[in-house]
Structure formats: structure tokens, C-alpha cells
PAZAMAR-262645 format. One line per 3 residues: number of its first residue (from 1); their letters; for each residue x, y, z of C-alpha. Coordinates in nm, 4 decimals, padded with zeros to 6 digits. Example, Ala and Ser with C-alpha at 12.3 -4.5 7.8 and 13.67 -1.06 7.14 Angstrom:
PAZAMAR-262645
1) as) 01.2300:-00.4500:00.7800  01.3670:-00.1060:00.7140
end
This chain:
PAZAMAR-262645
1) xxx) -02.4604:-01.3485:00.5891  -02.2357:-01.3976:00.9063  -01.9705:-01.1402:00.9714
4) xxx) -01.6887:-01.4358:00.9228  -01.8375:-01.4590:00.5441  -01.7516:-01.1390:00.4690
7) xxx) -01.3648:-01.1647:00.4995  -01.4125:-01.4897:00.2802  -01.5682:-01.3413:00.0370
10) xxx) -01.3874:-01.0122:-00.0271  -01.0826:-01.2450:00.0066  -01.1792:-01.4606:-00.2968
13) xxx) -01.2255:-01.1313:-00.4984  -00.8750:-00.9472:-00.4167  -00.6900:-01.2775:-00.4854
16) xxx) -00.8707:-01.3077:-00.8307  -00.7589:-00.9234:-00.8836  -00.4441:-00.9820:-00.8167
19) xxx) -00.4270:-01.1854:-01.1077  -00.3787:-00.9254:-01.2659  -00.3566:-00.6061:-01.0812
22) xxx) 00.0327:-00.5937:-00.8606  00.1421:-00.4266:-00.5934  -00.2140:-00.2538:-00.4940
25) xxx) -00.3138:-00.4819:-00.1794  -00.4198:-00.2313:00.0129  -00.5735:-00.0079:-00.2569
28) xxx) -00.8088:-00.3301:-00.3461  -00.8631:-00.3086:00.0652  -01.0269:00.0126:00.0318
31) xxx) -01.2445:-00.0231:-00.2877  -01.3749:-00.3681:-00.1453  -01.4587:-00.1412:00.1510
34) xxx) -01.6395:00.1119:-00.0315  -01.8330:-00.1825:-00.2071  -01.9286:-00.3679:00.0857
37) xxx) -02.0678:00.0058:00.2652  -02.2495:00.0923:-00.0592  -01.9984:00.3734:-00.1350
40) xxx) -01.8408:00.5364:-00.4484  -01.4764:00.5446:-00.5321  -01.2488:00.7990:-00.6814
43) xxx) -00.9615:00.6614:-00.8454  -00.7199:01.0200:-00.8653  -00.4090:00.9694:-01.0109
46) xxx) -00.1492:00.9813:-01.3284  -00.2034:00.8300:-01.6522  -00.0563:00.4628:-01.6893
49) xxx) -00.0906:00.3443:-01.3401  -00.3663:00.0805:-01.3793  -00.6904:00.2988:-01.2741
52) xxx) -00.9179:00.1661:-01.5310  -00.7747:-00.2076:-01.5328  -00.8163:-00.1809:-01.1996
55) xxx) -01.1853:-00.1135:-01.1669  -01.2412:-00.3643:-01.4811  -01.0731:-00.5980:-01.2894
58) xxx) -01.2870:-00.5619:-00.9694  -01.5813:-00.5926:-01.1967  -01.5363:-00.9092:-01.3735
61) xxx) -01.4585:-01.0524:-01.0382  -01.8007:-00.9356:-00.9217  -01.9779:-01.1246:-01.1813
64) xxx) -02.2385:-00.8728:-01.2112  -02.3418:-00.6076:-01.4884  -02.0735:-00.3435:-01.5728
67) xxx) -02.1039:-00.0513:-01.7968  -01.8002:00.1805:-01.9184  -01.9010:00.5668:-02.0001
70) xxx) -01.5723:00.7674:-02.1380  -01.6333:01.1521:-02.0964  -01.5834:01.3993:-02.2815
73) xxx) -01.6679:01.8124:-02.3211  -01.9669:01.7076:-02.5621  -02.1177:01.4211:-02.3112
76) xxx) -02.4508:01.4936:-02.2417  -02.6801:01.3568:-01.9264  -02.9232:01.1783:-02.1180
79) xxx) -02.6028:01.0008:-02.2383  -02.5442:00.9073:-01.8680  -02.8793:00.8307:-01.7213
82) xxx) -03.0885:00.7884:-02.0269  -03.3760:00.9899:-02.2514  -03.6784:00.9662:-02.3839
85) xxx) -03.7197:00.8545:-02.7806  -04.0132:00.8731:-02.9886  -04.1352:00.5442:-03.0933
88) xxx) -04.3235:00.6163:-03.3985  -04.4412:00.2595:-03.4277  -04.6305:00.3309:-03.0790
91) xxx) -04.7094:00.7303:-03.1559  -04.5606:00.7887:-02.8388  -04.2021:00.8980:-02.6211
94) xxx) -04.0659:00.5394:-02.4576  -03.7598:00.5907:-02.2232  -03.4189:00.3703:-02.2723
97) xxx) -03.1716:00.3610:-01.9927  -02.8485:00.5125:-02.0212  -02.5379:00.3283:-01.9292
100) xxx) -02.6008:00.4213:-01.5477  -02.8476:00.1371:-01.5132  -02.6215:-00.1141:-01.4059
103) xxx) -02.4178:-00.2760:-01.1218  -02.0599:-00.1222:-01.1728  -02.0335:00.2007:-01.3532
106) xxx) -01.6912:00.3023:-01.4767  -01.6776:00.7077:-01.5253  -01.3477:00.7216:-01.6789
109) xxx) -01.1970:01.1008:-01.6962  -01.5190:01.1979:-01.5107  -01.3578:01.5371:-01.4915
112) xxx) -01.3495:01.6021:-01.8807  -01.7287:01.6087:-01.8590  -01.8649:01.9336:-01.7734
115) xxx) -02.0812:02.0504:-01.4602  -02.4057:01.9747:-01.6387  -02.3251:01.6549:-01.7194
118) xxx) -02.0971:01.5498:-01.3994  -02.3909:01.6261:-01.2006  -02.6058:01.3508:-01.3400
121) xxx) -02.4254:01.1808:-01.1262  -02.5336:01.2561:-00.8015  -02.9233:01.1810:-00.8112
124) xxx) -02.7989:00.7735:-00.8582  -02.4571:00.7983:-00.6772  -02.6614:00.9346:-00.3680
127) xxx) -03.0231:00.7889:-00.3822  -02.9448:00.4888:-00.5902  -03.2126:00.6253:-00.8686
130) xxx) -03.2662:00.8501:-01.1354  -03.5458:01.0395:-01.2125  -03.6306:01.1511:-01.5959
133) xxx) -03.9770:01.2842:-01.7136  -04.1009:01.2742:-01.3663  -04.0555:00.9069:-01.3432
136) xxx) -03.8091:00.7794:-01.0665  -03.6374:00.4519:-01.1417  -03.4638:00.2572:-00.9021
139) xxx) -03.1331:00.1401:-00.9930  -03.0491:-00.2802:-00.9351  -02.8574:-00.3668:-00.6061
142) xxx) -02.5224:-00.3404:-00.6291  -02.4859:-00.0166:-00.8048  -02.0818:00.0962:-00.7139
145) xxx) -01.9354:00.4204:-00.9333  -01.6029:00.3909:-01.0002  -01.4521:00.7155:-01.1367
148) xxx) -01.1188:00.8249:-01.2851  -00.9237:01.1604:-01.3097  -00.5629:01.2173:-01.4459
151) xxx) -00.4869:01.5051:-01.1407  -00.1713:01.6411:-01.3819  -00.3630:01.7690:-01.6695
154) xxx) -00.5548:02.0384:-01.6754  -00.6456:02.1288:-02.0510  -01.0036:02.0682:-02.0888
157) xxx) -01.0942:01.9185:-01.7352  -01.3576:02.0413:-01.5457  -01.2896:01.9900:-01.1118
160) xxx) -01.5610:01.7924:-00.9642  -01.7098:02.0728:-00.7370  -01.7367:01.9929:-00.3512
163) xxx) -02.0510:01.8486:-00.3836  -01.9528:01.5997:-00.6734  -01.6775:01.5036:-00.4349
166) xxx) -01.8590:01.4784:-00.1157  -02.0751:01.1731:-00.3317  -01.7494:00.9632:-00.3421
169) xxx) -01.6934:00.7609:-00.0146  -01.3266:00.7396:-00.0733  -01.0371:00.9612:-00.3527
172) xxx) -00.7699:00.6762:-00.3757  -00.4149:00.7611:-00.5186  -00.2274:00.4219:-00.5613
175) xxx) 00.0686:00.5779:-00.6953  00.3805:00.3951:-00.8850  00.4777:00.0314:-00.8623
178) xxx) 00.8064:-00.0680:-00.7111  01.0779:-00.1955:-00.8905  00.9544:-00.5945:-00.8259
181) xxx) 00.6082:-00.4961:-00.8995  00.6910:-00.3373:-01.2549  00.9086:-00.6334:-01.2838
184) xxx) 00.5926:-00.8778:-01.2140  00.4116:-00.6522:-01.4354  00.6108:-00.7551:-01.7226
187) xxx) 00.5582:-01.0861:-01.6743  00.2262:-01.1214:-01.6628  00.1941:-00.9203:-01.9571
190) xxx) 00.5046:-01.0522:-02.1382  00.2442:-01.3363:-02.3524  -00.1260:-01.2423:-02.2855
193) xxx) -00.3742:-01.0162:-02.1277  -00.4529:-01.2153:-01.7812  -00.7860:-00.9413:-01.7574
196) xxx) -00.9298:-01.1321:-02.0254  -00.9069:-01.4727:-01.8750  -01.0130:-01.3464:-01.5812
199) xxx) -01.3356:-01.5056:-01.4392  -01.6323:-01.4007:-01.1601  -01.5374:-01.5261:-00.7917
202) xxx) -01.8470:-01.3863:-00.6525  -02.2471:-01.3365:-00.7269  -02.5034:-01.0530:-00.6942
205) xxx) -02.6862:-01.2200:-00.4076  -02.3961:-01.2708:-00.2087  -02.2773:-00.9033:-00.2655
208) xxx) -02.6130:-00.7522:-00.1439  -02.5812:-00.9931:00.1785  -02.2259:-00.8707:00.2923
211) xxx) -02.3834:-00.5029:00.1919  -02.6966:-00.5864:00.4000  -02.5128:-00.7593:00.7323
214) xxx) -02.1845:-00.5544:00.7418  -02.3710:-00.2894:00.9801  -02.3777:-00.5640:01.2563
217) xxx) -01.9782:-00.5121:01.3482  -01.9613:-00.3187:01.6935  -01.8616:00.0081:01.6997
220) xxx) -01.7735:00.0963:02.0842  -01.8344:00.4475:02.2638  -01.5002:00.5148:02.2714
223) xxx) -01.4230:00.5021:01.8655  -01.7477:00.6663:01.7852  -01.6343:00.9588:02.0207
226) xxx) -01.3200:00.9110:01.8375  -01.4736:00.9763:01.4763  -01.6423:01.2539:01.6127
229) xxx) -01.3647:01.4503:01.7495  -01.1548:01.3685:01.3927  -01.4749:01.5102:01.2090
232) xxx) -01.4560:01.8255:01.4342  -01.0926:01.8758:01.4060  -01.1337:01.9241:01.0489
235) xxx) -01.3076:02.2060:01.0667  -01.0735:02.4070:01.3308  -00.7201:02.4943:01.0952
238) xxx) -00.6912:02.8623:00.9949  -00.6400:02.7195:00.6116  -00.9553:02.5113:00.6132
241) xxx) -01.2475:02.6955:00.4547  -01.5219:02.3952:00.4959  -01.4233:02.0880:00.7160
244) xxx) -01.5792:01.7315:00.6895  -01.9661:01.7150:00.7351  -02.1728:01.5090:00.9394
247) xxx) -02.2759:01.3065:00.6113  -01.8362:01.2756:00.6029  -01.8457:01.1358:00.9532
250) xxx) -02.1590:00.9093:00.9044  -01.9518:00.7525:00.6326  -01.6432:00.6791:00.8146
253) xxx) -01.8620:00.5142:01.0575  -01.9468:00.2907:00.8122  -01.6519:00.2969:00.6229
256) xxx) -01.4877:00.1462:00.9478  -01.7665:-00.1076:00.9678  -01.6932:-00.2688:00.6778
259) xxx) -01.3001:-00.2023:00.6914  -01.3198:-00.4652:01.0201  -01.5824:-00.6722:00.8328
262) xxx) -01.3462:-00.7527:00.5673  -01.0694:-00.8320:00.7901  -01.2252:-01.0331:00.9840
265) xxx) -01.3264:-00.8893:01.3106  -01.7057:-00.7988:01.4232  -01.5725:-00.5001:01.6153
268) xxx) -01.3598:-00.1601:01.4964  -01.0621:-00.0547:01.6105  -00.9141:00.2907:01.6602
271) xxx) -00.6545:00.1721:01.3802  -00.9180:00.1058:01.1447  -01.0731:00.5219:01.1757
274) xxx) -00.6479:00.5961:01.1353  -00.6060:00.3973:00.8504  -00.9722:00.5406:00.6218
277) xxx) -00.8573:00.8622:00.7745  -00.6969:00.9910:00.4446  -00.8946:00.7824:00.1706
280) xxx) -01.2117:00.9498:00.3488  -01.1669:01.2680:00.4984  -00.9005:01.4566:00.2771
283) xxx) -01.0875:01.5198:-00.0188  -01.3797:01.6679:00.1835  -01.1858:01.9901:00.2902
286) xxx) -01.1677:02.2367:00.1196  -00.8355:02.4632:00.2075  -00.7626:02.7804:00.1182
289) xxx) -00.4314:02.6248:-00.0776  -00.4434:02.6444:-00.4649  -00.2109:02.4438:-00.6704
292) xxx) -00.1336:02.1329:-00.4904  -00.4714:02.1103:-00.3027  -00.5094:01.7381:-00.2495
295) xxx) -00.1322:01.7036:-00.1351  -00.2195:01.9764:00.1371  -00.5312:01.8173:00.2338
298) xxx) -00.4098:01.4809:00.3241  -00.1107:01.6356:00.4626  -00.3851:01.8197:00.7193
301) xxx) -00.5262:01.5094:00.7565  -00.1938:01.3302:00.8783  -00.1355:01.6046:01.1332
304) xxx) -00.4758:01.6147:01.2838  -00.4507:01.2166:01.3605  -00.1287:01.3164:01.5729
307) xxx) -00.3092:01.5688:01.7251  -00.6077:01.4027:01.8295  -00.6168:01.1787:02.1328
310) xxx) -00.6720:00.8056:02.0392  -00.9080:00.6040:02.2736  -00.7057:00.3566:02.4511
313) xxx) -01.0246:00.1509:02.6181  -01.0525:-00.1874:02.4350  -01.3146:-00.1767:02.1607
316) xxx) -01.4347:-00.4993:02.2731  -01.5155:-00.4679:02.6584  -01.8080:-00.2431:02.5418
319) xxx) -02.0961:-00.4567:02.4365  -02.3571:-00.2640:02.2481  -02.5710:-00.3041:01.9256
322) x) -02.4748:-00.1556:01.6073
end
């Protein structure tokens, strides 16, 4: 797929989206990101404010597979990746799949689920298969997690540990409508559901192309060295106890790949690695802060892109292969 392709395709999905999702333009900029660099996305925010229409949105856009798991306390692994039944017809143990075989999973309240179970996760969110009775299956191309936590509630939650969270690519917050959004919101609503009407603007094939030809958009000395010194500065204030890692930084590189991809360019720009900053880096530190953690964190992460010098070469002069 050429680069140009790309921004027409993820394009044709966040205009079907908006449909019915309003007001989250640039929210939809960053989970089409995390699709198109095989990332995971954590949605992180309130009850009420569209998480899980959201991601069933994006889905039924995609117009590939999607499976919806709902935990809970009692939510076993086997319910996540799948078990082994006896088949007494056969006189033997056959395996069924759980609901993470699919294209788009949709871990809603992943943090009511505890450790044991959450960490089913990471085999497939990682390695893109899960092993079970010493078999390893491969999970289908695309295979995107999107998860959901209410970040005010506490009662019954479990907190993704550090390496739950370093699986995500991105913790989005969208946050409240404005007043002409929740306006809009009403009126879409006012007669029908437009989530059920809505229809596929894009196919399997065509999302494993972008996936496989995003990598191609230039990435100049300057901006890697630019990544690089964000990644370090993480790990340098007094109230940060474990800074980003290089797997952090690898992912903003291609984070930033695909950020340009989808806006059209073939090269990244300084103002691409500012604007993932936050969505990619913040909920990889872990600060010595308590209550109000993820506020803290992104407030760090704010600071440290004042602090740090910002390459002023042109990203394009530099030709170089990706």
C-alpha cells in the first residue's frame, strides 16, 4: 500500500465514526494510530463519556471480527483465551477459543478482573498468540485490544500493574463534550441509535497493508535523537521511580510513523513525537505520587517537552531508509 493510501483510508474510517461518536477528532487520531502500528489502546476515563461506543464504533467501521469480554472479580483466563473440554463423543480434551481469538477485542472494566486473569492478556497483546496445553496459536491479523477503566472508582478494581500497562501503546482520556457537542449528541440520539446503522468503510486486507507499509515514513537523525533524549528525560525527576523503557521509546518511534502516515506525510516531524508525547509516555512512569498518579504523570510529561531541546533541522533534508 502507498503511504498516500494510508491517510485515505484511516480518513474513510474516522468520518464513518463520527457518525456517531462527537467531539473526539483527535482521540479517533490516536486509536487509528495505535491500529495502523499494531498497538493496544487504553481508554481511561469516567463513566458515560462514550468509551465503549467508541471502540464499537471503530470496530464496525473495520469490518472485521469483534468480540466484547465484560470483567468481572469471578472472570477466569480460560474465559479470555480459551480451555480445553472433554469431548466424550471423541474420548478425548478438544480446545475452543476464548473470545480473544479475534480481530478487535473489547476488555471493558479490564481493571475489575483480577491479576490472574488481567494477565492473560499479555501473552496475545504482546506476541499476537496464546499458548494453552503447550500448544501456541497464532491469533488472525488485525488483532487490536481495546480496554476500558472507570479511573474514579475504586471498590472492587484491581490497577493494571506496570507491566499490564507497559502492553498498551497508548492510555487515552477524552474527557467531557462541550456544550455544542452534547448538544449534537442529542440530536443524533433524539430518534435512533446511528451505531446500529452504522456500516464497514474498510476490509481486513487493506488493514494489514497500511499495518505492513506504514514503517516506510522517514524518520530523520535529528527526531530519532529527539525520542531518545525524551525517553531519557523520563527517567531523571527526583519523583520518578521507573522512567520509560527502551520497548516505550521503540514504540513512539513507531507510534510517530504511523501518526505522519495517517496525515499524510512520508516523513515525521518533531510535532508529531510532542503531540504522542502524553498518550505514550505518561502512563509508563511510575512516580512516587499516590492519589492522583496519572494527573502527575502527564503533568511530568508536559514539563519535560519544555525542557528538552527540539531539533530545528528539517526532517526532510535527511534522506535515509526507515
Amino acid at each position: 500500500m502507498e503511504l498516500a493510501e494510508i491517510s485515505r483510508l484511516t480518513g474513510r474510517i474516522k468520518a464513518n465514526v463520527e457518525k456517531v461518536i462527537v467531539g473526539n477528532g483527535d482521540t479517533l487520531d490516536l486509536m487509528l494510530t495505535a491500529l495502523i502500528a499494531g498497538g493496544h489502546v487504553l481508554l481511561d476515563d469516567v463513566p458515560g463519556t462514550g468509551k465503549t461506543v467508541t471502540a464499537k464504533a471503530l470496530a464496525k467501521s473495520l469490518g472485521v471480527d469483534m468480540k466484547r469480554i465484560q470483567f468481572t472479580p469471578d472472570l477466569l483466563p480460560g474465559d479470555v483465551t480459551g480451555t480445553s473440554v472433554f469431548n466424550q463423543k471423541e474420548f478425548a480434551f478438544e480446545f475452543r477459543e476464548g473470545p480473544a481469538f479475534t480481530n478487535v477485542l473489547l476488555a471493558d472494566e479490564v481493571n475489575r478482573a483480577t491479576p490472574r486473569t488481567q494477565s492473560a492478556l499479555l501473552e496475545c497483546m504482546e506476541e499476537k498468540q496464546i499458548t494453552a496445553d503447550g500448544v501456541t496459536r497464532v491469533l488472525s491479523r488485525p488483532f487490536f485490544v481495546i480496554a476500558t477503566q472507570n479511573p474514579v472508582e475504586n471498590s472492587g478494581t484491581f490497577p493494571l500493574p506496570e507491566a499490564q500497562m507497559d502492553r498498551f501503546l497508548m492510555r487515552l482520556r477524552p474527557g467531557y463534550p462541550s456544550t455544542m457537542g452534547e448538544l449534537e449528541i442529542l440530536e443524533r440520539f433524539i430518534r435512533n441509535d446511528p451505531l446500529q446503522e452504522l456500516q464497514s468503510v474498510a476490509t481486513r486486507e487493506e488493514l494489514i497493508d497500511a499495518q505492513e507499509s506504514y514503517s516506510r515514513v522517514k524518520v530523520s537523525a535529528p527526531v530519532r535523537q529527539y525520542i531518545v533524549a525524551l525517553t531519557e528525560a523520563t527517567r531523571t525527576p527526583a519523583e520518578v521511580t521507573l522512567g520509560v523503557s527502551p520497548r516505550g521509546m521503540l514504540w513512539m518511534l513507531r507510534a510517530a510513523q504511523a501518526y505522519a502516515a495517517i496525515h499524510g506525510r512520508d516523513y515525521v516531524l518533531p510535532d508529531d513525537v510532542k503531540a504522542l508525547a502524553v498518550p505514550v509516555f505518561a502512563h509508563r512512569l511510575v512516580t512516587r505520587t499516590g492519589y492522583g498518579a496519572v494527573s502527575r504523570s502527564e503533568e511530568l510529561i508536559r514539563e519535560l517537552l519544555q525542557a528538552v531541546p527540539v531539533p530545528s533541522e528539517d526532517p526532510t533534508a535527511e534522506k535515509m531508509e526507515s
